[in-house]
TORLUMPA-532487 format. One record per residue: chain; x, y, z of N, C-alpha, C, O in turn. Coordinates in pm, 1 decimal. Each point is the difference from the previous one (the first is absolute). Layout:
N
<ch A, nxx X, nyy Y, nzz Z, caxx X, cayy Y, cazz Z, cxx X, cyy Y, czz Z, oxx X, oyy Y, ozz Z>
...
This chain:
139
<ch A, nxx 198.6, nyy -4083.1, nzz -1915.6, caxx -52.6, cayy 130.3, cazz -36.3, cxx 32.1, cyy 99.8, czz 110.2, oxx -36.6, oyy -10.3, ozz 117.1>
<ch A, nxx 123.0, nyy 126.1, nzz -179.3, caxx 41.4, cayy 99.7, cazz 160.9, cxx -95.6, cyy 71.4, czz -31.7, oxx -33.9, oyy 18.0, ozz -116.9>
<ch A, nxx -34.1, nyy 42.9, nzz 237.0, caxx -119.6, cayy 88.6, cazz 5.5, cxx 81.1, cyy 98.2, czz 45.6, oxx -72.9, oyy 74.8, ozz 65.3>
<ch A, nxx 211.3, nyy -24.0, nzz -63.7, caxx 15.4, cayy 143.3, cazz 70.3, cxx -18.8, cyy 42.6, czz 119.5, oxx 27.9, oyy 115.9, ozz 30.4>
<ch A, nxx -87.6, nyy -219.2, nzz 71.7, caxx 24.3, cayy 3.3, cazz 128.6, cxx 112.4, cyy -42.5, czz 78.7, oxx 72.9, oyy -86.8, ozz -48.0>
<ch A, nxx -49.2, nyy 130.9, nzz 153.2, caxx 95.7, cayy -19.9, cazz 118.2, cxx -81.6, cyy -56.3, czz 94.4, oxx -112.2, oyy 33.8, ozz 37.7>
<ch A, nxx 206.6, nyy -153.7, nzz 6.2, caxx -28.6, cayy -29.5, cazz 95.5, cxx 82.2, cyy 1.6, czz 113.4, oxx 120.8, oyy -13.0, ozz -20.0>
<ch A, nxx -180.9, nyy 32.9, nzz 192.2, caxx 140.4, cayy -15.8, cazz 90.3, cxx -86.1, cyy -17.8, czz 133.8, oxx -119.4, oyy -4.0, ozz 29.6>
<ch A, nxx 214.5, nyy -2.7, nzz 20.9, caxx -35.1, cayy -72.9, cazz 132.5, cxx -41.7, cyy 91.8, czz 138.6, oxx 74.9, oyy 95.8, ozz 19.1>
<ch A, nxx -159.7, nyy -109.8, nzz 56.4, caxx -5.8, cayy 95.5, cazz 122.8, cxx -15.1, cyy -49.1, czz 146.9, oxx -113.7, oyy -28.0, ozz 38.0>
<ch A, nxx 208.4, nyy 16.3, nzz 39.7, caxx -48.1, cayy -26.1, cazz 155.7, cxx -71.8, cyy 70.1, czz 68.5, oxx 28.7, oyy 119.1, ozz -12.2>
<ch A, nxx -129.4, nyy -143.9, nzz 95.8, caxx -89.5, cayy 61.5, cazz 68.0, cxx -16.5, cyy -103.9, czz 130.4, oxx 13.1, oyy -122.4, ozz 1.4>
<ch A, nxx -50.5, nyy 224.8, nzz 120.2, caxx -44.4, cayy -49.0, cazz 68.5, cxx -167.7, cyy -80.6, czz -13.6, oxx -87.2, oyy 48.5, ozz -72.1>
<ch A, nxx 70.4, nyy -149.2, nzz 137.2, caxx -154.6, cayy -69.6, cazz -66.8, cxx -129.2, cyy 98.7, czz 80.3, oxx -112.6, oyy 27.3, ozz -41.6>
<ch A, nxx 165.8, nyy 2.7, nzz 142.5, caxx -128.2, cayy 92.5, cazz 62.6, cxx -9.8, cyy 185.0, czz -121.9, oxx -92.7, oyy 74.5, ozz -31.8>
<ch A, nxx 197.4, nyy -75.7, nzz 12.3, caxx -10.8, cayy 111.9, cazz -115.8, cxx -128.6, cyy -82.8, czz -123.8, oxx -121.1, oyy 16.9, ozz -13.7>
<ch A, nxx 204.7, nyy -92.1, nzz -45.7, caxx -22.1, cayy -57.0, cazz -102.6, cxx -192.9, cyy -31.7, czz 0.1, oxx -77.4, oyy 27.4, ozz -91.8>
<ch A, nxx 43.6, nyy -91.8, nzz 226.7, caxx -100.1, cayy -44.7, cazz -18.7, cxx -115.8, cyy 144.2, czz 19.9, oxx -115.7, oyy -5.2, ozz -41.7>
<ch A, nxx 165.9, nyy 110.2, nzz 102.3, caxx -49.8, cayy 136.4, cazz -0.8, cxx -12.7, cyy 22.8, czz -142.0, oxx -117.5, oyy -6.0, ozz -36.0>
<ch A, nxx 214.7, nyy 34.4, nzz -73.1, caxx 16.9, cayy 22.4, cazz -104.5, cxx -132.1, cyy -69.7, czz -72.6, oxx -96.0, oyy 56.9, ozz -51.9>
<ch A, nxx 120.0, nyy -184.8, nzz 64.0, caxx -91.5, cayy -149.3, cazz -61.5, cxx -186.1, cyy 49.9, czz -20.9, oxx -79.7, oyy -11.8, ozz -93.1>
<ch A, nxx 69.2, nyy 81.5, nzz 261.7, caxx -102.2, cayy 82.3, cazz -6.6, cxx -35.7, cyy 52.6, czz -14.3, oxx -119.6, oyy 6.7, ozz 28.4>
<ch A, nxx 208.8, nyy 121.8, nzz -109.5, caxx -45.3, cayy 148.3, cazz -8.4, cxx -11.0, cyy -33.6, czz -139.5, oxx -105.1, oyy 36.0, ozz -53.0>
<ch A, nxx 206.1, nyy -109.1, nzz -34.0, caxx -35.3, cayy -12.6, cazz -177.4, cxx -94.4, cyy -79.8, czz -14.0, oxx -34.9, oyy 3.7, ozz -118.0>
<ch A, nxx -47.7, nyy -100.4, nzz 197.2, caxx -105.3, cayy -68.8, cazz -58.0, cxx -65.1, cyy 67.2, czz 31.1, oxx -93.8, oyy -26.0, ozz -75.4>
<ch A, nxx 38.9, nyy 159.7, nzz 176.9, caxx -95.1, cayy 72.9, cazz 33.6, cxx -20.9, cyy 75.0, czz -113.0, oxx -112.0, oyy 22.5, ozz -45.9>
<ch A, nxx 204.3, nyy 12.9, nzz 4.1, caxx 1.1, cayy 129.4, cazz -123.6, cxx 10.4, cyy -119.4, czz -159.5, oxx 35.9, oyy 41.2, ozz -110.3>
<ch A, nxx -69.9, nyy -163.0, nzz 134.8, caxx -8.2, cayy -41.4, cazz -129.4, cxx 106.4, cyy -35.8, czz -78.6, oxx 6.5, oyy -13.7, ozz -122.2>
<ch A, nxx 81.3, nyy -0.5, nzz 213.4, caxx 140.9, cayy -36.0, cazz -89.6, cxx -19.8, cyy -159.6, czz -30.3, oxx -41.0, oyy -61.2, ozz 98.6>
<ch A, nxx 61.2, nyy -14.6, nzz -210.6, caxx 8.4, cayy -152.9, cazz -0.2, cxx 140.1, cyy -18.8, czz -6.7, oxx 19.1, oyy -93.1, ozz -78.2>
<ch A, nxx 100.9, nyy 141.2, nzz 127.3, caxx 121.3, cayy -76.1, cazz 7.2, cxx 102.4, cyy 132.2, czz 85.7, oxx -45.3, oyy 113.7, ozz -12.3>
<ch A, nxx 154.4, nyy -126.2, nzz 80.8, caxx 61.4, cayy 94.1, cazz 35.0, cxx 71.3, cyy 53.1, czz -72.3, oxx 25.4, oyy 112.8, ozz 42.2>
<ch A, nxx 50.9, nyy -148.1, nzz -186.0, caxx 58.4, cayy 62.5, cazz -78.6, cxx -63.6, cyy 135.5, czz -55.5, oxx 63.5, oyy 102.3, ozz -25.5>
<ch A, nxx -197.9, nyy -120.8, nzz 12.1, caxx -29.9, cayy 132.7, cazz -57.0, cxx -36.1, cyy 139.7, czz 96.2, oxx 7.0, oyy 119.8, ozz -27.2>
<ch A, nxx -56.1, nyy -205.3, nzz 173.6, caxx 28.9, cayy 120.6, cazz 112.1, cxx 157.2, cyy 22.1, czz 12.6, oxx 9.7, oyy 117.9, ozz 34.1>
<ch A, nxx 95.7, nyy -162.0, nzz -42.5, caxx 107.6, cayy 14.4, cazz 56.3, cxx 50.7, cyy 120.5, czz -106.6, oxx 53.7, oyy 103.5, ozz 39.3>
<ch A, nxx -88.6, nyy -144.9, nzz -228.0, caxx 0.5, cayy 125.6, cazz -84.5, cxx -54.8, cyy 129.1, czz 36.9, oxx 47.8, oyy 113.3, ozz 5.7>
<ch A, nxx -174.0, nyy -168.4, nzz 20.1, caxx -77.7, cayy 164.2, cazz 21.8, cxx 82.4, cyy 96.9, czz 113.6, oxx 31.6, oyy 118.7, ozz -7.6>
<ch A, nxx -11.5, nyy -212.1, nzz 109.2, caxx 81.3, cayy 63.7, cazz 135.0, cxx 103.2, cyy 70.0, czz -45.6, oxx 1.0, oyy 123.1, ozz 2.2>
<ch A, nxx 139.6, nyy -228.3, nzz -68.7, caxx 95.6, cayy 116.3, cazz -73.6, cxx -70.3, cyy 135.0, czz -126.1, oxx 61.5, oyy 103.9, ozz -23.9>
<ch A, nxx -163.4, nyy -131.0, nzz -24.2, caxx -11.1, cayy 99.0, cazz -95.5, cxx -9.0, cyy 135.7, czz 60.1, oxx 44.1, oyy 111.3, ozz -28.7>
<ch A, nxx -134.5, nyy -173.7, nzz 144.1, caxx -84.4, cayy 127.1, cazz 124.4, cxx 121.1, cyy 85.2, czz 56.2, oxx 6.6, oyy 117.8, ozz 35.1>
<ch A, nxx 92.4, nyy -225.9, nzz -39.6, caxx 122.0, cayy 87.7, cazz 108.4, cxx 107.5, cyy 76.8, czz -104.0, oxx 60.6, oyy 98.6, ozz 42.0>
<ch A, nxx -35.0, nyy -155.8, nzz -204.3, caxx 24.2, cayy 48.7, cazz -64.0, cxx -14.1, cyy 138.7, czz -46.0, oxx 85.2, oyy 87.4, ozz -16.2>
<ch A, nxx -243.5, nyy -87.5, nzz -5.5, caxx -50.3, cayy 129.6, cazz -6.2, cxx -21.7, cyy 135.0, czz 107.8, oxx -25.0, oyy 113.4, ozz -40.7>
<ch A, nxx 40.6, nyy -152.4, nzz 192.4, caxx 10.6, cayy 56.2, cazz 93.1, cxx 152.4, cyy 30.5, czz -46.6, oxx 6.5, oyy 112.4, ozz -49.6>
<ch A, nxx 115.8, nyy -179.2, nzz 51.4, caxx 155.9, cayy 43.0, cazz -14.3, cxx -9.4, cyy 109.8, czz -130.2, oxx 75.4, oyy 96.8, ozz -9.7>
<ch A, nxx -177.5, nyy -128.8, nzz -83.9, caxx 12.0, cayy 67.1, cazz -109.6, cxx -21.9, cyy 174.6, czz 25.0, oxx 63.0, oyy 99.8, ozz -35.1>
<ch A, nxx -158.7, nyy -119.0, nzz 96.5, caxx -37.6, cayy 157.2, cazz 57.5, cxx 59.4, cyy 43.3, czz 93.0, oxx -27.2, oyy 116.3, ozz 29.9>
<ch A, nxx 128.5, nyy -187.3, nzz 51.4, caxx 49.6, cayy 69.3, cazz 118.3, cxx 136.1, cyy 20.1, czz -48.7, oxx 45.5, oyy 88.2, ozz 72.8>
<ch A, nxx 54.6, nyy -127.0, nzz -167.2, caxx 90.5, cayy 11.6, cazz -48.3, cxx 14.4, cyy 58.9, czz -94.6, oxx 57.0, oyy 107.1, ozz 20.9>
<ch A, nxx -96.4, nyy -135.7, nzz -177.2, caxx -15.8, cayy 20.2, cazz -124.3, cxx -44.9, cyy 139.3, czz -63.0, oxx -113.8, oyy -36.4, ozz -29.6>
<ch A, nxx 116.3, nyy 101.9, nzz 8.6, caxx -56.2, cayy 142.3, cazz -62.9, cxx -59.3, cyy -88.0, czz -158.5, oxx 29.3, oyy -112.1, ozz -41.7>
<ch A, nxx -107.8, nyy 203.0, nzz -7.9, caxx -61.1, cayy -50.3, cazz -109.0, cxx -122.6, cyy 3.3, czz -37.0, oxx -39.1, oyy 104.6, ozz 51.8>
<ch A, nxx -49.4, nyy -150.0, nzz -107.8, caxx -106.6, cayy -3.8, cazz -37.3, cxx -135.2, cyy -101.5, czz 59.8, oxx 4.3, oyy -122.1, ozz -14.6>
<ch A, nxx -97.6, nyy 177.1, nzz 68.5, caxx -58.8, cayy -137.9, cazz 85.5, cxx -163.9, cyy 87.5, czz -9.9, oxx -17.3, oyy 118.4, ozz -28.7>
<ch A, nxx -95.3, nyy -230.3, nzz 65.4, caxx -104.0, cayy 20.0, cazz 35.4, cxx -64.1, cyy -19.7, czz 131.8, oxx 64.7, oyy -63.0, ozz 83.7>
<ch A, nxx -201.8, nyy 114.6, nzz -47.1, caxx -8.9, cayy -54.9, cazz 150.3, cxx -157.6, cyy 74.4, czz -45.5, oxx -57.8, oyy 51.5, ozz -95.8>
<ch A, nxx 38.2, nyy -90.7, nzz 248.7, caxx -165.7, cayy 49.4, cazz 7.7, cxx -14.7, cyy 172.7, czz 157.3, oxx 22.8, oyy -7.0, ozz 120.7>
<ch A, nxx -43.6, nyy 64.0, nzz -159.9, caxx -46.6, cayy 66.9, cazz 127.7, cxx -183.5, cyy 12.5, czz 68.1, oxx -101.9, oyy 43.0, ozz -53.9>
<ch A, nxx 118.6, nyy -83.5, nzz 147.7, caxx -137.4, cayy 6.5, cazz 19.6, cxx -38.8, cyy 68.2, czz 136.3, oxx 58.8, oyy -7.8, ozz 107.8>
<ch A, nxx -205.3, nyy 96.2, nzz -149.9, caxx 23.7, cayy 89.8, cazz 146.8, cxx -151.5, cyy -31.9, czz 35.3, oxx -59.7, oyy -98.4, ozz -43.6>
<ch A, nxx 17.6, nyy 172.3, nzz 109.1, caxx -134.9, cayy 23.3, cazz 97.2, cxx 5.0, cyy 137.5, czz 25.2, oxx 108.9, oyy 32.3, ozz 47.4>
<ch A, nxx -208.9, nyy 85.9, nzz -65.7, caxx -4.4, cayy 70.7, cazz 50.8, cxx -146.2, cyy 72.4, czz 16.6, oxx -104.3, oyy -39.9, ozz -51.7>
<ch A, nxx 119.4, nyy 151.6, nzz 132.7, caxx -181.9, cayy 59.7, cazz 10.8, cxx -36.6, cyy 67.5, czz -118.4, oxx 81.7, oyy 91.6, ozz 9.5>
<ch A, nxx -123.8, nyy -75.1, nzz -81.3, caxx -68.0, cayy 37.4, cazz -138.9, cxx -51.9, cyy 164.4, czz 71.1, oxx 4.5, oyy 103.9, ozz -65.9>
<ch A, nxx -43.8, nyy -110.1, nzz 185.7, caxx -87.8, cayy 147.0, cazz 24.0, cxx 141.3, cyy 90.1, czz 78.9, oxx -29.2, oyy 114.9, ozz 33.2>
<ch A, nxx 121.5, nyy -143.2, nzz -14.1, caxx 75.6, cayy 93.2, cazz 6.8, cxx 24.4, cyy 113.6, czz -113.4, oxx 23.0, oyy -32.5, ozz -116.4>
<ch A, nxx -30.3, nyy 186.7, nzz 163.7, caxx 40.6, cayy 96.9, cazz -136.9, cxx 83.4, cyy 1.0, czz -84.3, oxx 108.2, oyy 53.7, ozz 23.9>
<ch A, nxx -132.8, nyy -109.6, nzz -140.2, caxx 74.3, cayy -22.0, cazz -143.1, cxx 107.3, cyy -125.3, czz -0.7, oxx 88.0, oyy -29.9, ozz -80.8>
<ch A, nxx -122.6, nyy -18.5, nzz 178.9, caxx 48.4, cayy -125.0, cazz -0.5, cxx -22.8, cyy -70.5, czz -156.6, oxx 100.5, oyy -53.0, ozz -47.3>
<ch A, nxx -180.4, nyy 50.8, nzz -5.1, caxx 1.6, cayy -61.3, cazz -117.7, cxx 102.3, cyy 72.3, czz -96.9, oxx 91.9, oyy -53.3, ozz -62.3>
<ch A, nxx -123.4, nyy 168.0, nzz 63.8, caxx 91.6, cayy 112.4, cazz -110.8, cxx 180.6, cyy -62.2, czz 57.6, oxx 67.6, oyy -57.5, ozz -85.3>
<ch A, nxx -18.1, nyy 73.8, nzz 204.8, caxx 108.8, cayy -23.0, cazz -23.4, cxx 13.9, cyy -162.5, czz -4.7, oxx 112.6, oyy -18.9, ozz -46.2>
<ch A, nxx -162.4, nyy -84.2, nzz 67.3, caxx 35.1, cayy -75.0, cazz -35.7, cxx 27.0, cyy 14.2, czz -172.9, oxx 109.8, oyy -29.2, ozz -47.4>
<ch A, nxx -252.8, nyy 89.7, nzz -59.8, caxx 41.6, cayy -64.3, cazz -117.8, cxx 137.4, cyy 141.6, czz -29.0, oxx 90.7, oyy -36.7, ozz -74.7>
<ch A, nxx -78.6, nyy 187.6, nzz 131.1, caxx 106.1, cayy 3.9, cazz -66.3, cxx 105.6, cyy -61.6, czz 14.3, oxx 84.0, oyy 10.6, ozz -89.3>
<ch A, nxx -51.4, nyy -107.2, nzz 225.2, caxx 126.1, cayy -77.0, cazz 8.1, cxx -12.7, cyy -71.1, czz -124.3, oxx 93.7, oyy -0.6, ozz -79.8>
<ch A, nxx -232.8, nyy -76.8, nzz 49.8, caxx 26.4, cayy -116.4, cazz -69.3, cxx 72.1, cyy 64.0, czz -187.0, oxx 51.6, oyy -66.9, ozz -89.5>
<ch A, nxx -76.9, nyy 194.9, nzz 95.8, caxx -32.9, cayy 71.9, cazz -113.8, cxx 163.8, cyy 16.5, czz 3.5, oxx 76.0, oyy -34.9, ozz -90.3>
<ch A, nxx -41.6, nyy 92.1, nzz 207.3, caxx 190.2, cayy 15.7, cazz 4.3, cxx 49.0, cyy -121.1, czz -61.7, oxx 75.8, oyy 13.4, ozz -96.0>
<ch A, nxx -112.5, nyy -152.0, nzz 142.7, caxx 112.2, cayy -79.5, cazz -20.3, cxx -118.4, cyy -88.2, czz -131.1, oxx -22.5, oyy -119.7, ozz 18.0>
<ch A, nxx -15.7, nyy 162.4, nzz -90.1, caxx -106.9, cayy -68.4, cazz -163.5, cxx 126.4, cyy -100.5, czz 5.2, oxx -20.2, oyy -111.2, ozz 49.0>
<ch A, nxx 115.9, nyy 134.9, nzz -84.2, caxx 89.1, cayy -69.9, cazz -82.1, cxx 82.1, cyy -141.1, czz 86.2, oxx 74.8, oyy -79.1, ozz -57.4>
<ch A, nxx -113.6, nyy 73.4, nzz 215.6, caxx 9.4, cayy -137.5, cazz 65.2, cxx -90.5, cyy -53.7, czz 65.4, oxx 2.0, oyy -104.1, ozz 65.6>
<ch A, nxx -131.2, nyy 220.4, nzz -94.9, caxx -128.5, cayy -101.9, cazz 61.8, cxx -81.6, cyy -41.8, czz -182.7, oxx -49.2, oyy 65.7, ozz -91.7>
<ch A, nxx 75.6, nyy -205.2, nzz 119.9, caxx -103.3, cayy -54.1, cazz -102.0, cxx -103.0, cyy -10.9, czz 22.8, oxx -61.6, oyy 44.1, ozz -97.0>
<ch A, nxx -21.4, nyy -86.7, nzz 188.9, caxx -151.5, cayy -0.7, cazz 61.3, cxx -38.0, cyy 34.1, czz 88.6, oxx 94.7, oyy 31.1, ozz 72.2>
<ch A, nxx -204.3, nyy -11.9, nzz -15.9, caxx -24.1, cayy 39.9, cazz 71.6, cxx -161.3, cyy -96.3, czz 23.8, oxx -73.0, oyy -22.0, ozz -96.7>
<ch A, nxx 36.9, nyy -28.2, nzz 243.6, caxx -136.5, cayy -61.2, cazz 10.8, cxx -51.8, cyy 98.3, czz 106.7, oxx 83.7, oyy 55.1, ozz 71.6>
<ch A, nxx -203.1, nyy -30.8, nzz -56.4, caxx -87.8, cayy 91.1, cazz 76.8, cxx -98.3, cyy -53.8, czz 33.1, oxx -71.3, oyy -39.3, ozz -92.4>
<ch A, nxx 19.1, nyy 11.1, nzz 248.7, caxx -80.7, cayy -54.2, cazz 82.4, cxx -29.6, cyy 57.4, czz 103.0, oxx 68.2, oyy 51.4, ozz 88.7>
<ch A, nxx -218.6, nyy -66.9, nzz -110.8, caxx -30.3, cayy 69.2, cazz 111.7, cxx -58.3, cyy -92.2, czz 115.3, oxx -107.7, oyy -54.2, ozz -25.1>
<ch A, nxx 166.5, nyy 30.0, nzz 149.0, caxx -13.9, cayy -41.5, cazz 113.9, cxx -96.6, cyy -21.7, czz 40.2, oxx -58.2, oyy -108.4, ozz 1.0>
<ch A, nxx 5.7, nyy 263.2, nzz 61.6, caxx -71.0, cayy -4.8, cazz 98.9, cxx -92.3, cyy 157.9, czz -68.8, oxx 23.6, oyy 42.6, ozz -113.1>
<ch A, nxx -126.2, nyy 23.7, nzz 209.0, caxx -39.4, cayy 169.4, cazz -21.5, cxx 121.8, cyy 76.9, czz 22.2, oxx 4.5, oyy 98.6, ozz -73.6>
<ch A, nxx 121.3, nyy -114.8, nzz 171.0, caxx 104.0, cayy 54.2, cazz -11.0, cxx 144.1, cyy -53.8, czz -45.8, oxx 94.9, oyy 78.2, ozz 5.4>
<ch A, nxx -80.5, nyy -179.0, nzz -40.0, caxx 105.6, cayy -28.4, cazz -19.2, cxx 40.7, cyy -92.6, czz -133.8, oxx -75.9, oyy -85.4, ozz -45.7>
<ch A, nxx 220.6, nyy 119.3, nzz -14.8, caxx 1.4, cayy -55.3, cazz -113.8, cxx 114.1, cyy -28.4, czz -34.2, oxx 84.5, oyy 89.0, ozz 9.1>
<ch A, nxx -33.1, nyy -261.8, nzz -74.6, caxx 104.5, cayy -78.5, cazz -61.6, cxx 57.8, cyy 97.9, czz -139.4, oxx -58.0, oyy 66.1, ozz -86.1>
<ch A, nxx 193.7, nyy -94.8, nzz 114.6, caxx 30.9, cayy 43.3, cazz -146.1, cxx 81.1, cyy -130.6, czz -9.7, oxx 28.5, oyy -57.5, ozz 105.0>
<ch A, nxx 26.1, nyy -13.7, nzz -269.6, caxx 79.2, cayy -64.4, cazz 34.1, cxx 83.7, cyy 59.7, czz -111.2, oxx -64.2, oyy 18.5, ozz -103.4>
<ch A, nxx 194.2, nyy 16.8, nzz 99.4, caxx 113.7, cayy 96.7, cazz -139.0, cxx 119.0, cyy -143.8, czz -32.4, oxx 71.4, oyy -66.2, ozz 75.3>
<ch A, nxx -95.7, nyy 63.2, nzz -220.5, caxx 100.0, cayy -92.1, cazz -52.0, cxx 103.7, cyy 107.9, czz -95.9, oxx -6.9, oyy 71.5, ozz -100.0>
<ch A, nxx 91.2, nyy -108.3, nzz 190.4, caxx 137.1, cayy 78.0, cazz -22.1, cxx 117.0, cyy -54.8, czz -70.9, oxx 33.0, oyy -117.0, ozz 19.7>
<ch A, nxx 40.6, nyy 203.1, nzz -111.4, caxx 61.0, cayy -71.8, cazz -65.5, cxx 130.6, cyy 106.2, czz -52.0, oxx -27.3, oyy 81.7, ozz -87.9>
<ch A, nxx 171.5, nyy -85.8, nzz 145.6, caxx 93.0, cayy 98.5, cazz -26.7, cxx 139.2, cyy -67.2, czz 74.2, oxx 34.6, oyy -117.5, ozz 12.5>
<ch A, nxx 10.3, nyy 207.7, nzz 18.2, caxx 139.0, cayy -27.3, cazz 112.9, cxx -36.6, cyy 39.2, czz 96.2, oxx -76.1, oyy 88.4, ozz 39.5>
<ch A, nxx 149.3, nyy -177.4, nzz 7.7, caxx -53.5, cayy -84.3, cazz 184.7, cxx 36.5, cyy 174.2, czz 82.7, oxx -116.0, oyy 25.4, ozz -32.4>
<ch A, nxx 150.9, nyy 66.6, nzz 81.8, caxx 24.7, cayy 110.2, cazz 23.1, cxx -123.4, cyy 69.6, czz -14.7, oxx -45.7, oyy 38.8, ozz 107.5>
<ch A, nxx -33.8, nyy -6.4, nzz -226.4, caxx -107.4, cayy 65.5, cazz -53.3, cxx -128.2, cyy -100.4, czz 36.3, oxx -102.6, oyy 47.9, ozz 48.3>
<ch A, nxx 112.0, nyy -150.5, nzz -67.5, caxx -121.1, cayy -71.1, cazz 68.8, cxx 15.7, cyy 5.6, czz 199.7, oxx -103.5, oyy 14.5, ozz 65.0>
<ch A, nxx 194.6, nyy -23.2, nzz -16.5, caxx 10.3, cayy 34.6, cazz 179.2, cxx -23.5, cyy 122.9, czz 1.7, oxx -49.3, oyy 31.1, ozz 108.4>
<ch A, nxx 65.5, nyy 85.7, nzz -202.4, caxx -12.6, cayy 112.7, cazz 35.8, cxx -160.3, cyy 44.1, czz -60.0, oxx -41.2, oyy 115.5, ozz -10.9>
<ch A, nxx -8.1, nyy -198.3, nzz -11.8, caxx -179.2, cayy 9.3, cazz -52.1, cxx -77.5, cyy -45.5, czz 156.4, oxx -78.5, oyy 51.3, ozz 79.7>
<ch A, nxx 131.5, nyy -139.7, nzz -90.0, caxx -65.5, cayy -45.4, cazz 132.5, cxx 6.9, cyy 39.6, czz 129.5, oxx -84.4, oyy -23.0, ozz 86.6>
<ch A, nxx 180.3, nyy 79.4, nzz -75.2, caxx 110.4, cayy 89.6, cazz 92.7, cxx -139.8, cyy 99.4, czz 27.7, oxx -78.3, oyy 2.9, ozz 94.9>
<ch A, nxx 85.7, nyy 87.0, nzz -239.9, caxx -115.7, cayy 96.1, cazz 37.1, cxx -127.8, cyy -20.4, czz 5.2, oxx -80.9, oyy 66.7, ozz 64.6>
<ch A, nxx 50.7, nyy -195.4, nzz -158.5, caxx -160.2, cayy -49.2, cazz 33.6, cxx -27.0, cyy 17.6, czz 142.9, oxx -95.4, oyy 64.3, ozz 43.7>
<ch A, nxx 221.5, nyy -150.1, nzz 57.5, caxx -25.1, cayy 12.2, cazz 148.5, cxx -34.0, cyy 88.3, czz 84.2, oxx -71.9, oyy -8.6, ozz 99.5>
<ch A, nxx 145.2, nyy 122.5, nzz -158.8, caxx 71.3, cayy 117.6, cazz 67.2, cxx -118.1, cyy 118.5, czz -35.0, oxx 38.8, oyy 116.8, ozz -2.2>
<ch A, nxx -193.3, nyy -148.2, nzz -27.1, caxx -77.0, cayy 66.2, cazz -66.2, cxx -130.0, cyy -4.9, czz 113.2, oxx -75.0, oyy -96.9, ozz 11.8>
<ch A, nxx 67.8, nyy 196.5, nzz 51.3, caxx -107.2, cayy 17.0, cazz 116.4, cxx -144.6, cyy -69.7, czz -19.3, oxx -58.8, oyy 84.8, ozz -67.2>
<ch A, nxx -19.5, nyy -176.6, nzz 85.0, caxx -58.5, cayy -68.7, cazz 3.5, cxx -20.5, cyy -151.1, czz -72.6, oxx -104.6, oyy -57.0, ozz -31.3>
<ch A, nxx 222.6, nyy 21.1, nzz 19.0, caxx 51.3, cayy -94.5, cazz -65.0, cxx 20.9, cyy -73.6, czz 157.7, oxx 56.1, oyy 40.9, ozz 101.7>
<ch A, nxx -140.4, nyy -188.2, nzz -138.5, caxx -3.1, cayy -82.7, cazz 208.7, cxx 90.7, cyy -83.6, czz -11.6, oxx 68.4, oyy -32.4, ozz 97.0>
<ch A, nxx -45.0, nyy -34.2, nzz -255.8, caxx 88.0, cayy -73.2, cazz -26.0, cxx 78.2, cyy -54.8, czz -125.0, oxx -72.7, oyy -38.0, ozz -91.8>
<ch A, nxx 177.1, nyy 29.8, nzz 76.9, caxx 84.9, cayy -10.5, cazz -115.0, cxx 66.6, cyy -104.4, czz -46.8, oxx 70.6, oyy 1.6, ozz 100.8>
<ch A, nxx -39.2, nyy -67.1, nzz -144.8, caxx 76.7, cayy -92.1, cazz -10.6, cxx 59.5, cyy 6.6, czz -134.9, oxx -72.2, oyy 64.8, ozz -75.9>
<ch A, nxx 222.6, nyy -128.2, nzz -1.6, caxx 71.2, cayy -33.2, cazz -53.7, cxx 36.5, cyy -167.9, czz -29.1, oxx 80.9, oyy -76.3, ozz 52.7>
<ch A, nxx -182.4, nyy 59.0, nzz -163.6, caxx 76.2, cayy -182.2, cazz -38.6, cxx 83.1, cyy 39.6, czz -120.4, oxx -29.6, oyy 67.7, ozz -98.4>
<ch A, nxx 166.4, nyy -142.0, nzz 141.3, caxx 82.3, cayy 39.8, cazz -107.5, cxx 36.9, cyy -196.8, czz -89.8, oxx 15.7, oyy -110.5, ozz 52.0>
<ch A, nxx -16.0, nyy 139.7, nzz -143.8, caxx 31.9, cayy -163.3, cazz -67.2, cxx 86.8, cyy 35.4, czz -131.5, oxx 53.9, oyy 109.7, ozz 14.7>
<ch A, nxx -28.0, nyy -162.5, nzz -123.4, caxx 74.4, cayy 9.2, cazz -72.2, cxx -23.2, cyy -6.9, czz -132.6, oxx -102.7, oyy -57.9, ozz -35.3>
<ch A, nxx 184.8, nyy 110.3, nzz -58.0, caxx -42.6, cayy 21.8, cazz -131.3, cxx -17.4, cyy -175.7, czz -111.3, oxx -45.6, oyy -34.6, ozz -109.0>
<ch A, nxx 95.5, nyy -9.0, nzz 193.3, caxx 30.8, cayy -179.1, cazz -27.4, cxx 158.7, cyy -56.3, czz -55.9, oxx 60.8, oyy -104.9, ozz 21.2>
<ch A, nxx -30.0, nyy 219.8, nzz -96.4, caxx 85.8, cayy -5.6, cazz -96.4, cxx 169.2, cyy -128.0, czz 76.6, oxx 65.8, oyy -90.0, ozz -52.3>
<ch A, nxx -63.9, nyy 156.4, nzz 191.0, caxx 86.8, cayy -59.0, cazz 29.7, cxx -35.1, cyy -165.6, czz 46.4, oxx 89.5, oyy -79.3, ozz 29.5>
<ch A, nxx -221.0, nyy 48.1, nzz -29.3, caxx -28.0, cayy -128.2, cazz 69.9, cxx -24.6, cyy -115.2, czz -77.3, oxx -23.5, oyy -107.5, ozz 55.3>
C-alpha cells in the first residue's frame, strides 16, 4: 500500500541530533518525521513571503496607550482605510492605560507590510508586531 510519502535519509551530527531529540519531545512531538515536516513547512512559508508576491495572511498585533489624543480615532480610521485586508479585529483592554489589538489580515503581502508599517509608525503605539503565515494553498 503506497501512502504518498517520501522517504530519505539525513546525516547529522549526534550532539545536534540529541539537542533536536529534546526540543520535539518537549513540544510533544511522538516521532521526528513530523517535526522535521513542520520545520520545512515553517521555512517554506518564510521563502514564501520573502520571495513570492501574491496573496497571503498574517496577524498584526500591537500594544498601545488608549489615553493618548485620538489615538483610538486614528487607529479605527486606518482600520477603516484598509476594510478590505483587515478581516478582524480583537480588542483588549490591558491595563487603566493600556490596550492589545490583535488585526487578521488578509491581501497582498505589500498591503499587509504596509498596514503594519503604519500601525507602527502611529504615535503611541509601544509595540507592533507582524506574523506573517500563509494562505495554505501551496502546502
Amino acid at each position: 500500500m503506497d501512502s504518498g510519502l517520501q522517504r530519505f535519509g539525513v546525516s547529522i551530527d549526534p550532539t545536534l541530533l540529541v539537542q533536536f531529540d529534546r526540543l520535539i519531545e518537549s513540544k510533544g512531538y511522538t516521532n521526528r518525521s513530523e517535526a522535521i515536516r513542520d520545520l520545512i513547512r515553517d521555512y517554506l512559508v518564510e521563502e514564501e513571503w520573502r520571495h513570492e508576491a501574491g496573496q497571503a495572511v498574517g496577524t498584526i498585533t500591537l500594544v498601545y496607550n488608549h489615553h493618548l489624543r485620538e489615538m483610538a480615532d486614528k487607529l479605527t480610521d486606518l482600520q477603516h482605510q484598509f476594510h478590505e485586508q483587515i478581516v478582524s479585529v480583537l480588542h483588549v483592554h490591558l491595563d487603566a492605560h493600556n490596550c492589545l489589538e490583535v488585526l487578521v489580515v488578509k491581501g497582498n503581502k505589500p498591503d499587509i507590510q504596509m498596514i503594519a508599517g503604519r500601525l507602527n509608525s502611529t504615535k503611541g503605539v509601544k509595540h507592533c508586531k507582524l506574523v506573517t503565515t500563509t494562505t495554505g494553498s501551496n502546502l
